[in-house]
KOLKE-49459 format. One record per atom (N, C-alpha, C): x, y, z. Coordinates in steps of 0.2 Angstrom, whole numbers, plus 5000, padded with zeros to 4 digits. Example, Ala and Ser with C-alpha at 12.3 -4.5 7.8 and 13.67 -1.06 7.14 Angstrom:
<sites>
506649725039506249785039506649845039506449895035506849955036506450005039
</sites>
This chain:
<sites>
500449945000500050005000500450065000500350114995500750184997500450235002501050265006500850285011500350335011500050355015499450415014499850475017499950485018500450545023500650605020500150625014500350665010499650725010499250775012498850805014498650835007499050875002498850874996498550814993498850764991498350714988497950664993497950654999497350645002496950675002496950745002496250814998495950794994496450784988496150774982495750714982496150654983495550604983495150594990495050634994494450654998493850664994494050724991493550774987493250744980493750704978493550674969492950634969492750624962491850584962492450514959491950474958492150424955492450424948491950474945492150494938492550514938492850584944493550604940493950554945493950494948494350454951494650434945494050394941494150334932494450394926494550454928494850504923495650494926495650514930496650504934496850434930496450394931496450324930496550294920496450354919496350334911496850394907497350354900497550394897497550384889497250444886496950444879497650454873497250444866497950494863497750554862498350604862498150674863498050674855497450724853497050744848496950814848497250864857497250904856497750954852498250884850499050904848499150834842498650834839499150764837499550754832500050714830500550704826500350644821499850624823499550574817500150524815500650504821500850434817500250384814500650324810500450274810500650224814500450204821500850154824500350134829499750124830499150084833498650084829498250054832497450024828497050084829496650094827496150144829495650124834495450164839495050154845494950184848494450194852494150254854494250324850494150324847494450384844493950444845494250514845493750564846494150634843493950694842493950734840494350794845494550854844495150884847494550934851493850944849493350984852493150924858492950864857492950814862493250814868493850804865494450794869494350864876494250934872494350964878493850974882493150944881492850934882492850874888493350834888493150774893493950804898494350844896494650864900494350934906493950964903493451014907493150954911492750914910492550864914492750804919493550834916494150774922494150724920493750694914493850624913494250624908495050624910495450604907496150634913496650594914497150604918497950624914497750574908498550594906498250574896498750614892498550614886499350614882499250574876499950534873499950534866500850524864500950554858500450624853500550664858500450734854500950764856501250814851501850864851501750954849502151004855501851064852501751104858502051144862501851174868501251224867501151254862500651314861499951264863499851214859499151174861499251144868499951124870500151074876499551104881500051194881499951234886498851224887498651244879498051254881497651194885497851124882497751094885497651074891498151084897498551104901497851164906498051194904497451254906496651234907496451194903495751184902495951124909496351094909496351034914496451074923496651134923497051184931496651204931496351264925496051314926495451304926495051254925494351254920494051184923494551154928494351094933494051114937493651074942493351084948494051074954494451024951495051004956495751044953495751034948496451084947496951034944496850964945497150924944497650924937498450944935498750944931498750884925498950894918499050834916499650814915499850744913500250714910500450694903500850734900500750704893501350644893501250614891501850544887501650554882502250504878502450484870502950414870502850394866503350354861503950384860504250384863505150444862505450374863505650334859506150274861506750294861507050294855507850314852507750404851507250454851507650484850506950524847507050604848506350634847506550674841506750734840507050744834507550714829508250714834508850704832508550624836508850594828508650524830509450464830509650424837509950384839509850314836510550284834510150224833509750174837509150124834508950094836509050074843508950034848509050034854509749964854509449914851510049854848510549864846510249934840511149944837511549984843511450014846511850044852511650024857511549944859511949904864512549874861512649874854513049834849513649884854513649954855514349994856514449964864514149934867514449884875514549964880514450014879514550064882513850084885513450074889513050104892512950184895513650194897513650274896513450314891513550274887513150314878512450314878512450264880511450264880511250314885511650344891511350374895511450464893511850454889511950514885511450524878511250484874510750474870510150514874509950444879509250464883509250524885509850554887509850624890509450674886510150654878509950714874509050704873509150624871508150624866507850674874507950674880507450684885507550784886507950814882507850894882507650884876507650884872507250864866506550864866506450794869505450774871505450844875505650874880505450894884505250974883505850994878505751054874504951054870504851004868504250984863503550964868503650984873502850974879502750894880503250864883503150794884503550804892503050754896503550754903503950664904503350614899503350544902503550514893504150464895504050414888503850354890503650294884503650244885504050214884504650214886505550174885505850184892506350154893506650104887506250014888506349974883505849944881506749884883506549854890506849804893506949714894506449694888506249644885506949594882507249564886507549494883507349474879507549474872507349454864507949404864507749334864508149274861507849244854507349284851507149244846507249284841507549294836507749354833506949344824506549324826505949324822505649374821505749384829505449434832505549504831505049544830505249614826505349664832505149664837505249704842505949694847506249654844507049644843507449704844507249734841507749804836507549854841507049854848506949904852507149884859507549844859507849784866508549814868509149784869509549764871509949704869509449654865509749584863509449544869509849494868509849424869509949414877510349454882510849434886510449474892510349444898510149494903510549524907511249524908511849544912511749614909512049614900511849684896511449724895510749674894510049714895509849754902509949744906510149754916510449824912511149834911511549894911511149944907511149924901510849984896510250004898509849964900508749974905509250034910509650024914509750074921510250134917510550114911510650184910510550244907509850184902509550264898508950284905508850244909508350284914508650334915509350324919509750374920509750424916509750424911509850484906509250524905508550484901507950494905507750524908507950524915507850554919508150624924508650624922509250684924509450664931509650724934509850724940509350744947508550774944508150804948507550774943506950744945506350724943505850794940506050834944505650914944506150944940506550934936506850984931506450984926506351034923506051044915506251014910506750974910507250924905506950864908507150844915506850774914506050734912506250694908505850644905505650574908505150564912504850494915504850444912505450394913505450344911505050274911504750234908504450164908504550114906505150084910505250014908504649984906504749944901504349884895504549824894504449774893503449764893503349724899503049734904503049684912502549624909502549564907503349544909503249494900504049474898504249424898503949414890503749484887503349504880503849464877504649464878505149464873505249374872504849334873504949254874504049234871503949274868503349244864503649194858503049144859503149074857503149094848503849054845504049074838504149134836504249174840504449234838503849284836503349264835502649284835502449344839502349414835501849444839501549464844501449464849500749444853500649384856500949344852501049274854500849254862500749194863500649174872501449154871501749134879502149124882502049094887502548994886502448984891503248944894503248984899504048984904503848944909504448934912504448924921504348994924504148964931504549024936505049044935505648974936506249014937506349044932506149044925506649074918506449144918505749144921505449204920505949264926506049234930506449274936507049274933507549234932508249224930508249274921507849254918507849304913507749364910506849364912506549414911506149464914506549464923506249494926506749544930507449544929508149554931508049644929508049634922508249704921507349754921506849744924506349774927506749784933506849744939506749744945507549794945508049784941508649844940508149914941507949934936507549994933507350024937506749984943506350014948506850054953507449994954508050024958508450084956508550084951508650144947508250224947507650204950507150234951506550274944506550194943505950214936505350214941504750264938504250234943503650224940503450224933503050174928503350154928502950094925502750014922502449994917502549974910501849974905502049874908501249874904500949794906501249754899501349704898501349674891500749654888500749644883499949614877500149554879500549484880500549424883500349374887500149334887500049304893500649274896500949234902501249214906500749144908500949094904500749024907499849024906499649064903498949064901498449134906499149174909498649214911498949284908498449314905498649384902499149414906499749464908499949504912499549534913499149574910498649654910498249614916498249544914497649534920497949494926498549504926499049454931499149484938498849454942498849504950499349464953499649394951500349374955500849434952500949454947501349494942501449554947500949584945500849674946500549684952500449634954500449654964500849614968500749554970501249484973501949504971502149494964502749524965503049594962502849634957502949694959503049744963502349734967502249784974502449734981502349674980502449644986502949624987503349604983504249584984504749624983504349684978505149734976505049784980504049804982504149874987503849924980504049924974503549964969503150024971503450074970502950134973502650174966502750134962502550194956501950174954501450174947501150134944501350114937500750074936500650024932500250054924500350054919499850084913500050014907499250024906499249974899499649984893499749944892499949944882499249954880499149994873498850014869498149964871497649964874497049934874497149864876498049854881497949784882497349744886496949814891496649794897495849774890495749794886495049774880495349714879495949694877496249614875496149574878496049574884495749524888495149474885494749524883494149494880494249454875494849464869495149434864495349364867495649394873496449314875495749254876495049274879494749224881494749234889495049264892495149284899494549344904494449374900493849434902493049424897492349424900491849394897491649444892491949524895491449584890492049634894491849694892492249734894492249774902491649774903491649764910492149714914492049654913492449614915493249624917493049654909494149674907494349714910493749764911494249834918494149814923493949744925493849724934494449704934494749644930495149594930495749644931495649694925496449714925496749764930496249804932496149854939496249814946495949754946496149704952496749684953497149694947497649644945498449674947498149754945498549814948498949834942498549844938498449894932498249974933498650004935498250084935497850104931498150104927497950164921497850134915497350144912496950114904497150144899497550104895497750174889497250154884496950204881496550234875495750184876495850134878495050084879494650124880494650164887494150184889493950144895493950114895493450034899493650084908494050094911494150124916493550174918493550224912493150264913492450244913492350204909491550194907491350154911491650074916491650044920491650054926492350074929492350094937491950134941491550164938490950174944490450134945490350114938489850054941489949994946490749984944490949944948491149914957491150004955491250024962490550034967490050054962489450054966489149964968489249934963488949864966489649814969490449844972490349814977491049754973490949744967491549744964492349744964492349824964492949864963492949874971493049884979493349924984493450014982493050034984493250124981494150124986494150094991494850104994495450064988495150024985495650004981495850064974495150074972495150134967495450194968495650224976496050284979496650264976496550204981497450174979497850194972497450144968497850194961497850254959497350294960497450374960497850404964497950374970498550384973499250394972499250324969499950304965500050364960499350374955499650424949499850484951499450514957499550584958500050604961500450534964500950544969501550554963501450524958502150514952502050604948501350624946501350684944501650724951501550734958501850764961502750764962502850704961503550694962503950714954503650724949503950734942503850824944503450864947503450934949502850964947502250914944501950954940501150984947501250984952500751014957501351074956501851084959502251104959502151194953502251154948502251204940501851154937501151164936500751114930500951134923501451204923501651194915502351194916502651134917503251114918503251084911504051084907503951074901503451104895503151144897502651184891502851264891503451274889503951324888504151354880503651394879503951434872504351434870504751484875505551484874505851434874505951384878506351314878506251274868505651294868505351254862505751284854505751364857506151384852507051384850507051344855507851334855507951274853507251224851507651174846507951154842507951194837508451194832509051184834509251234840509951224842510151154848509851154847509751074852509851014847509451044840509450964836510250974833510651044833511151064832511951054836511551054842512151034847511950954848511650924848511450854846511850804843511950834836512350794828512850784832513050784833514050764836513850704839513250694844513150644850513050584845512450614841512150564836512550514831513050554829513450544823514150504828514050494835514850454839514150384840513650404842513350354845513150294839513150324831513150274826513750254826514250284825514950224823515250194829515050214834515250154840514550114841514050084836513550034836513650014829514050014827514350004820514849914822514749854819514949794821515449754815515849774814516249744810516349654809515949614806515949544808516149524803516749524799517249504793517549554791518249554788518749584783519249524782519249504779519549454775519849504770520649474771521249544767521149584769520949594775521049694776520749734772520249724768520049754763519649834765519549834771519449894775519949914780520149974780519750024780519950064772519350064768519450094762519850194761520250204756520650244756520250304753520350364754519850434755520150464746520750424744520850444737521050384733521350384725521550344723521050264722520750284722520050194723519450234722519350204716518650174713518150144717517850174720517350164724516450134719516350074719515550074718514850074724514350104726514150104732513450064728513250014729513049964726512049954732511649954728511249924733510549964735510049944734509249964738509450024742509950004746509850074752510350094750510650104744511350154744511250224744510450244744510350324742509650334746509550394748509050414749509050424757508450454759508450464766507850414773507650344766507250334769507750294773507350224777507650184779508250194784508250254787508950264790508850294798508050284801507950304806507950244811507550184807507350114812506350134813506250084817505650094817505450114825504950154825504850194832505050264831505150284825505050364826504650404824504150404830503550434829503750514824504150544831504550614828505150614821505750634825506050634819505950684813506550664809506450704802506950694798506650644794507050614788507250654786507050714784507450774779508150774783508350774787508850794791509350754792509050664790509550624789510150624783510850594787511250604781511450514778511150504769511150474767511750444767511850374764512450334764512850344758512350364752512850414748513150464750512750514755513050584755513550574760513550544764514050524769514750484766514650454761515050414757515550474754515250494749515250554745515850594749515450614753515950684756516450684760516750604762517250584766517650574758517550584752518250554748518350624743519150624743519250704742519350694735518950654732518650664724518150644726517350674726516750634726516550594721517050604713516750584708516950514709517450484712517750434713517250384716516650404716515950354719515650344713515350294712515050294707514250224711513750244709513150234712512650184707512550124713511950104707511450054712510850064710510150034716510249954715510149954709510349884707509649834710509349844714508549814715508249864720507349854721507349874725507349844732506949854738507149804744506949744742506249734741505849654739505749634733506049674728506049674721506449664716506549644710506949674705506749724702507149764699507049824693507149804689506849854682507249824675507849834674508349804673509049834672509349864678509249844683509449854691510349814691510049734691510549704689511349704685511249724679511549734674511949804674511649854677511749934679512549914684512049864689512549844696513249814692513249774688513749744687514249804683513949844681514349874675514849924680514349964684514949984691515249934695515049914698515749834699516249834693516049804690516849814685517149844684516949924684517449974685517549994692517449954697517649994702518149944707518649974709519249944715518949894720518249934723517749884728517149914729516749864731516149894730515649904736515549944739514849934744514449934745514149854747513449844743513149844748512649894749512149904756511449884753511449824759510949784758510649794766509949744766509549754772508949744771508549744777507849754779507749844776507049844776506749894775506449914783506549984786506449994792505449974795505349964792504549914792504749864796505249824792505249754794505449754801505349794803505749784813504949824815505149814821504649834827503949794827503449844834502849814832502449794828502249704827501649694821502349664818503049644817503249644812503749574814503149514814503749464815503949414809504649384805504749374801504749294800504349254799504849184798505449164794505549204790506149184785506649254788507049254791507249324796508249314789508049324782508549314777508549394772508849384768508949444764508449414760507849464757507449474751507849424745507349404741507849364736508249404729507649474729507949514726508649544727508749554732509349564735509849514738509849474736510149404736510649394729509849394727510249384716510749454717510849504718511149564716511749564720511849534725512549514728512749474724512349374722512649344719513049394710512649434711512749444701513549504704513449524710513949584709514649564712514649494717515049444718515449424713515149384709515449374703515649404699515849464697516249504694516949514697517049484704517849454707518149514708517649574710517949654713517849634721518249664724518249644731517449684732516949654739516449674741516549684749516149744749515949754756515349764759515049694762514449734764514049764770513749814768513449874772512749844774512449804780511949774782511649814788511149834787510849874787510249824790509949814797509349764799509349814807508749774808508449784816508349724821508849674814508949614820509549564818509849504821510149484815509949424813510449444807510349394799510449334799510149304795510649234791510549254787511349254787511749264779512049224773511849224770511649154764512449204759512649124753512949144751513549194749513449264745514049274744513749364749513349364753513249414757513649404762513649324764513849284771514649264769514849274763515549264761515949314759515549364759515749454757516549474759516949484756517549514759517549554768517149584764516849604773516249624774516149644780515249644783515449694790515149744786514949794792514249794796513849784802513349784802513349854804512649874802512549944800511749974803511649914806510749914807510449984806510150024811509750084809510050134815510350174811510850214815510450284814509950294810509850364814510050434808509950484812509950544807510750564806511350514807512050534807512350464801511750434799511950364796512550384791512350414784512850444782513450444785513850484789514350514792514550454796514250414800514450354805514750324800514450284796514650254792515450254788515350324784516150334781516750344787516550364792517050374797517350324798516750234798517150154799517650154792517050164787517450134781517950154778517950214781518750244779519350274784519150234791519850204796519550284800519150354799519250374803519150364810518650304811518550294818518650204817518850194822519250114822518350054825518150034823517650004823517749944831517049964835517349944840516749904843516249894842515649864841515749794843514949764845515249704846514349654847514249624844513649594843513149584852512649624850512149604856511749534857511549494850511149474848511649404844511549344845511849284838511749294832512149304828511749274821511849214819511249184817511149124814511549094809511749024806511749014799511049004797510648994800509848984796509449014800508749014799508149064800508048984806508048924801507648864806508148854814508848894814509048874825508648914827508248994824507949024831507348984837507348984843507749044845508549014844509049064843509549044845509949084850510249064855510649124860511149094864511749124864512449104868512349064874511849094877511649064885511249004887511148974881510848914883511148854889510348824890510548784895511148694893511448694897511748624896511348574894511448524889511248484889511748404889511248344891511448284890512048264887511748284879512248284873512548324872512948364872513148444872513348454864513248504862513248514852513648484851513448474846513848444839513748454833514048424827513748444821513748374814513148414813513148334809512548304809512448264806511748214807512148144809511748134816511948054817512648064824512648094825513148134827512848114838512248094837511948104843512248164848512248224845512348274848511548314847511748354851511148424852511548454843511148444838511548474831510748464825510848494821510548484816510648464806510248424805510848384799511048444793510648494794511048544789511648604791511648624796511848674799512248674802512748714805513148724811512648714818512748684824512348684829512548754832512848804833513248864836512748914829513248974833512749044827513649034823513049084817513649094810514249164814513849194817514349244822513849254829514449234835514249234841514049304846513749274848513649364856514549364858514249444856514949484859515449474852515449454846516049444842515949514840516549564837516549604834517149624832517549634826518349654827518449714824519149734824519449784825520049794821520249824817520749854814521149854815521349834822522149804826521649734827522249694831522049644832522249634842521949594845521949604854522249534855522649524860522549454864522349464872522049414874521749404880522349364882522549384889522949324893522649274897522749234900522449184905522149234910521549254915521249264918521749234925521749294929522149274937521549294941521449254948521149234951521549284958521049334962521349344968521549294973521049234973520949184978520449114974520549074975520348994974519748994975519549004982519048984987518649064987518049064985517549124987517149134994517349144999517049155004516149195005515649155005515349195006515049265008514749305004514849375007515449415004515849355004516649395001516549414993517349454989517449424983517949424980517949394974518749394970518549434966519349444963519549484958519649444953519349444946519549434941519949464936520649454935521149504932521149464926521349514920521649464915522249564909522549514905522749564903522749554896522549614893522149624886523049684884523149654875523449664873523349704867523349764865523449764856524049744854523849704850524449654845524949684837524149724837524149784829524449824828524349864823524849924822524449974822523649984824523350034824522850034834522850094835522550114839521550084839521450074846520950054845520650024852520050014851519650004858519349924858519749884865519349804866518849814868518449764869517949754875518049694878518449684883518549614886517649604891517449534890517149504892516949454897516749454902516749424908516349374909516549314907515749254910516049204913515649164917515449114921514949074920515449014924514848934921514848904929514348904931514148844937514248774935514748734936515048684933514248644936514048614941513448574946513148624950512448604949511948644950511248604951511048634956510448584956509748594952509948644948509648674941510048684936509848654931510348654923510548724923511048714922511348804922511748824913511648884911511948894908512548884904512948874898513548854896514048914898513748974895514149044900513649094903513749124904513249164906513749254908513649324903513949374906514049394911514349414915514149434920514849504923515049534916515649594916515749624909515549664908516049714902516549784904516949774900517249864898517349864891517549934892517849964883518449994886519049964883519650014884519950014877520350084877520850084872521650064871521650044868522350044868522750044862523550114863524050094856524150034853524450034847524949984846525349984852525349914853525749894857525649874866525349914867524949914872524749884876524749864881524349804887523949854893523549804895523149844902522849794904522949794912522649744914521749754917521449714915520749734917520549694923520049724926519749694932519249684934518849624936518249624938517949574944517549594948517349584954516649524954516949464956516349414958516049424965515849424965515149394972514649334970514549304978514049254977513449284975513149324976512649344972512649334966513349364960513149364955513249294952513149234957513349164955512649124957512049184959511449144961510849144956510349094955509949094951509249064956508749074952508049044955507948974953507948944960507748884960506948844958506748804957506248774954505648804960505748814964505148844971505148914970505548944964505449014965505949064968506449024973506849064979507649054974507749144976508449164974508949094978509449074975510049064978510649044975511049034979511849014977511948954976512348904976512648854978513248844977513348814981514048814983514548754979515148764975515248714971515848744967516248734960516548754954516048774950516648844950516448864945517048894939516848934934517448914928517149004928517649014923517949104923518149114917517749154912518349204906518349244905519049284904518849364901519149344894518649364888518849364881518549414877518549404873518049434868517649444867517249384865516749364865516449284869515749264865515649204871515849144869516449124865516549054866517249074864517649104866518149134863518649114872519249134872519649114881519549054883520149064889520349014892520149014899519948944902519448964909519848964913519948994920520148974925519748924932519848904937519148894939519148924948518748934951518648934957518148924963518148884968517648874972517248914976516448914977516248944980516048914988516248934993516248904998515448915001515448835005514648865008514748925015514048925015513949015018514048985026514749035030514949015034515548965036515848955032516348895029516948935031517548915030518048955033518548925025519048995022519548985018519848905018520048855014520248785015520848815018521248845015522148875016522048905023521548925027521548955032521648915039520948845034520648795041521648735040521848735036522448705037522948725039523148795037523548835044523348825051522648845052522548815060522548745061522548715057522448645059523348625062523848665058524448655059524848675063524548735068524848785073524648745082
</sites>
């Protein structure tokens, strides 16, 4: 229960009717302001004379994806001035990666392993949003995606929970600033509670059906970070959990939520998840859907309605507890106080701040344009054929996306401005101190052939030194609604690498996706292979900075890529098995008769322009004393002739465990640089906690046993050392033997 102990909102919800209780309670899309994306279904829909109309009426609390102080304000006004209560509003939006000045995807910048970047991204999009009348986003979206089908892939973190934990805390961080009540800060919302990102086949919407423990070991870690981080929304997921909707999960969103973490914030729906009840089979009518999902400790209804049109009835026959119905008013009014808006209800609705955008979207480019080429993932150069030279070379830029400014944002940008992006010609272009020395050809479209696309393509391939062939998804294929069973290059774009390969000019490909690939072929066999996914309004510019050594490529996979579409899911941290992989048919291994049983490139792989060696891993001590911890050192080399940045990697395997345990599992990164020549020793800190998982009954714990250690690259790459963890209470073995001998 949240405390009452606060005399302005206990006022308020004194004084409030029920109606304007289910107004707090409900949040619409703003109509006063709207931006008319195309990115939900239509529902409820109503008119911008309506809208202020039900805001004069209080029945509305908070309103989303609209942009614009001039209307914010008026809207704003009709809510303070023109209420019986005075009760300020909240606007939210969709601000994932990036409100004007747009960041890469969320994926591609977990690829740079630096989470400080994300917290500087988040910073910037959140003076951005905030200049533009927004106080709350829906992000960052904290979902463990192991099935790369899955199109909301490309707004995660990847595969990995150790990683996804770091980047979830520190675009909150950024998000958020240093003060809740600054006019810059942005109200962050970890997504989707729970466990959206393990829908069955990679599907949509799909059900999900987990353990307990996986759902805590995997997809419950980087929420339960966040909260601690101090997020204080929540969105519900569209999934169920073992047959029960989240939206209508009261073990979820209150038992554990509010009951085991302490949760003081609230809860708001996904897009009319609390109406989907009705669809799952779970809820009888709609009535039903706002008991179920309001019981459940769902605050806040987005766009449905059901809130509003249901909870007084509900409340009067006996159904709903009106004490329960405070509670959630409670919870909202308490996050709008603590954001500052009792405080200034036009906090963030600032002319002047708004008119300083431009120089925001201007002091921004630099952030944008570091934050694409360190999510930039070099995974092949075969001969060193990169980094290409800024004179003297015959450049051909080959491919669907080699021009234009579409495809170069990702999917989720509500805001934005493609006009401002810089293409991957223009950026090609202006990095060579001959432009003419480019030579350009479409050569298909994404899903399609052209007439003479093919023939055009080859004719620049043969006259040119090498060629960059930028291939990919079209920014559609990623995000919501977008899951893919064949997760391959279009066949269009398939035949135009084979025809532009065969002309035996060195290639390079430029791959451009929102998840990853199987790469078939002479894509998959490419001289090299920059992954380039959806970097944003700096694409251009990130881009030639790798290809032409200005910035040493340091990137390093969040996500497996497959050899084929048929491993997903596939992901590093798989559980042990009986038979441990192998390859081959007949092989009585864990393997498949066509394929490699492993991905075509692992988590964490990425190289570098110099080359690193990892030394064996030193151990502080043998023996882990519970409570205590060791140090795990190792020392990272550059070997190369160029300057450049590792990422050494940290995992651990529970050799015996009374729960099949992972093969490795991360649990350490850095980014350092180093000259040629160079060494540094890197350092990392185990504890038994971070050696503990959820047992079959639910309860965190340790065990005590071997365990195995690496620091490398990536994840099957080093040499292990190992060390025991002693049980809790146990004394050093080298301690109990000195005494034994004195």
């Amino acid at each position: 229960m949240m405390p009452r102990n606060d005399p302005q909102i206990e006022g308020l919800i004194s004084r409030m009717t029920i109606e304007e209780k289910a107004g707090q309670l409900t949040i619409l899309a703003d109509m006063v302001r709207p931006c008319n994306p195309d990115i939900n279904p239509e529902c409820n829909a109503r008119g911008a004379k309506e809208m202020f109309q039900q805001i004069r009426e209080a029945k509305v609390g908070s309103l989303f994806n609209g942009v614009g102080v001039k209307e914010g304000l008026q809207a704003q006004r009709a809510a303070v001035e023109e209420t019986r209560l005075g009760i300020p509003l909240i606007f939210g939006s969709d601000v994932i990666h990036g409100m004007w000045t747009i960041f890469p995807i969320p994926l591609g910048e977990s690829a740079s392993f630096e989470p400080e970047l994300a917290r500087r991204t988040a910073r910037a999009t959140a003076e951005e949003a905030t200049a533009a009348g927004i106080h709350w986003t829906f992000a960052p979206m904290v979902d463990v995606a192991r099935d790369q089908r899955w199109g909301r892939v490309s707004e995660g973190s990847g595969e990995d929970v150790f990683l996804g934990t770091e980047f979830a805390v520190a675009r909150i961080r950024g998000f958020h600033g240093t003060d809740l009540k600054s006019p810059d800060s942005l109200l962050a919302t970890p997504k989707h509670f729970a466990a959206y990102g393990a829908v069955t086949a990679g599907m949509e919407y799909n059900f999900v059906d987990i353990s307990e423990a996986a759902l805590r070991d995997i997809h419950l870690p980087a929420f339960k970070a966040s909260f601690e981080a101090g997020a204080l929304t929540v969105m519900s997921a569209f999934n169920d959990i073992a047959g029960v909707p989240s939206t209508g999960n009261r073990w979820l969103m209150t038992d554990v939520l509010r009951g085991e973490w302490g949760f003081k914030g609230f809860v708001v729906s996904d897009y009319t998840a609390d109406l989907e009840l009705i669809d799952h089979g779970f809820a009888a009518d709609e009535r039903d859907a706002a008991r179920l999902a309001f019981t459940a400790g769902v605050d806040m209804s987005m766009q449905s309605g059901l809130y509003l049109k249901h909870l007084p009835d509900l409340v009067a026959s006996g159904e709903v507890p009106m004490e329960v119905v405070d509670e959630g008013v409670r919870r909202v009014l308490t996050i709008k106080k603590k954001i500052g808006l009792f405080d200034d209800p036009y906090k963030s609705l600032d002319l002047a701040a708004e008119a300083r955008t431009e120089s925001l979207r201007a002091s921004n480019a630099p952030l944008a344009r570091e934050a694409a080429k360190r999510s930039i993932v070099m995974l092949r150069n075969e001969g060193k054929v990169l980094p290409l030279r800024k004179s003297d070379q015959k450049i051909g830029l080959i491919g669907p996306l080699a021009c234009g400014q579409d495809n170069l944002e990702g999917c989720w940008t509500v805001y934005g401005d493609k006009h401002r992006a810089v293409s991957l010609e223009d950026g090609i272009r202006g990095a060579l101190d001959d432009p003419q020395a480019l030579t350009v050809a479409q050569g298909c479209d994404i899903e399609s052939p052209i007439e003479g696309g093919i023939e055009a393509a080859i004719a620049v391939a043969k006259q040119a030194d090498v060629v960059l062939l930028a291939l990919g998804e079209a920014q559609e294929f990623s995000g919501e609604s977008q899951s893919r069973t064949q997760i391959v290059l279009p066949q269009a774009q398939q035949d135009l690498a084979e025809a532009v390969a065969a002309t035996g000019t060195p290639v390079v490909v430029l791959l451009r996706t929102g998840r990853a690939l199987a790469l078939k072929g002479a894509v998959r066999d490419a001289n090299a292979i920059l992954v380039t996914w959806f970097l944003g309004t700096q694409t251009g510019t990130a881009v030639a900075d790798v290809v032409f050594g200005d910035y040493n490529p340091s990137g390093h996979l969040p996500v497996s890529f497959p050899s084929d579409s048929g491993q997903q899911p596939l992901f590093y941290n798989a559980p042990r098995t009986g038979r441990p992989q192998g390859d081959g048919p007949r092989t009585f291994k864990s393997s498949w008769r066509e394929v490699s049983s492993g991905a075509l490139y692992q988590f964490g792989h990425g190289l570098s322009y110099t080359d690193f060696s990892y030394g064996v891993p030193t151990l502080s001590t043998s023996h882990l004393k519970w409570g205590e911890s060791i140090e795990v050192q190792a020392r990272v080399t550059n070997t190369g002739t160029r300057a450049g940045e590792a990422v050494p990697q940290l995992y651990v395997h529970d050799r015996v465990a009374s729960r099949v345990r992972p093969v490795r599992e991360l649990k350490g990164f850095c980014k350092i640089f180093l000259d040629p020549g160079e060494s540094k020793e890197v350092s990392f800190t185990v504890t038994h906690e971070q050696l503990s998982f959820h047992g079959a009954d639910g309860k965190l714990r340790a065990e005590p046993g071997e365990f195995q250690v690496w620091v490398s690259s990536c994840c099957i790459s080093g040499e292990p050392v190992s060390f025991e963890l002693l049980p809790e209470g146990a004394c050093n073995p080298g301690a109990q033997a000195a005494a034994g001998g004195s």
